[in-house]
C-alpha positions as CSV (number, residue, x, y, z in Angstrom):
1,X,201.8,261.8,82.9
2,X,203.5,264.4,81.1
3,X,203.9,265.6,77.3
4,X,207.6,263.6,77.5
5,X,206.1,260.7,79.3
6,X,203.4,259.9,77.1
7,X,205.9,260.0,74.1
8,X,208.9,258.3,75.3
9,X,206.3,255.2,76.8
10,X,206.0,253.3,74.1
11,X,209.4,252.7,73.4
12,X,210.6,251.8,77.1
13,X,207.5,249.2,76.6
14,X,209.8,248.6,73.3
15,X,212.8,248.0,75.2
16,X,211.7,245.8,77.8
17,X,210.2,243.5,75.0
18,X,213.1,243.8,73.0
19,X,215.9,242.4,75.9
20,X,213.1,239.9,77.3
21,X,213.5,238.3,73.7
22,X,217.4,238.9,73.3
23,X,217.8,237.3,76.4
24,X,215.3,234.7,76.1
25,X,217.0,234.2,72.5
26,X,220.5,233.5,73.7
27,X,219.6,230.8,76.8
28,X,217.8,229.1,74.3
29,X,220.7,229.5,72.0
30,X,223.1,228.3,74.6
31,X,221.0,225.5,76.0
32,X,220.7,224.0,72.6
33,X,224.3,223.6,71.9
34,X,224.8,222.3,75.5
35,X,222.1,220.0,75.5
36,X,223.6,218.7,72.0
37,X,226.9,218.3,73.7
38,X,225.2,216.6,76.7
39,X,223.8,213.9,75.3
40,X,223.1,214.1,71.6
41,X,220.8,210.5,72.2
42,X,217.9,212.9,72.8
43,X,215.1,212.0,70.8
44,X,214.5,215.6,69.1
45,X,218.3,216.4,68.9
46,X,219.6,212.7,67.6
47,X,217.1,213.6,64.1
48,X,219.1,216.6,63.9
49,X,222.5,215.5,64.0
50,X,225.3,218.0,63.5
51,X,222.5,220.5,62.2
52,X,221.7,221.3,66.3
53,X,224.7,223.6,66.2
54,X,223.1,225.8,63.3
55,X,219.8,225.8,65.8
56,X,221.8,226.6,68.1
57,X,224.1,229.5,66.8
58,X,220.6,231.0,65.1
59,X,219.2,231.3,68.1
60,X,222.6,233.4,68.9
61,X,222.2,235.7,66.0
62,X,218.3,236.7,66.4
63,X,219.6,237.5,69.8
64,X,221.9,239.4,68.3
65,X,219.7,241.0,66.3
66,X,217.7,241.9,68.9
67,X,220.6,243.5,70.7
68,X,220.9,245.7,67.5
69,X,216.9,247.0,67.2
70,X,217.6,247.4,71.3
71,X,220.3,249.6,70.3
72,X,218.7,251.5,67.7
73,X,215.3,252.1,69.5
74,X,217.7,253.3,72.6
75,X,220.0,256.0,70.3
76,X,216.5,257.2,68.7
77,X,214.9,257.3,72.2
78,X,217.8,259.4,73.5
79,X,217.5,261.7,70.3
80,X,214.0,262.6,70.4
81,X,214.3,263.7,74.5
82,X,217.0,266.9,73.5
């Protein structure tokens, strides 16, 4: 593994952890409001009530935010290689 290799690494591990969670982040997201939408009688979502679709949209936003740290560690990634 070379110099560049060994330094640049880290942050592809950084990446790949960071768009696993975005990802993971907005099915959840998504499934939540659907599942809401679906049949609201669900045990765990009836408790809730209309408070399923701030679950839901907050699950949206940290993937989001993710998206945004994915974006950052990617432009400082790119910087550090010239």
């Amino acid at each position: 593994m070379s110099d560049l290799q060994a330094r640049v690494a880290p942050n592809n591990r950084l990446a790949r952890r960071l768009a696993a969670a975005m990802g993971v982040s907005w099915f959840l997201g998504v499934a939540w409001i659907v599942l809401y939408y679906v049949d609201p009688t669900l045990p765990f979502l009836s408790e809730l009530g209309n408070w399923n679709l701030l679950v839901g949209f907050g699950l949206l936003l940290l993937g989001a935010a993710f998206a945004l740290a994915l974006l950052v560690t990617v432009i400082v990634r790119s910087g550090r290689r010239h």
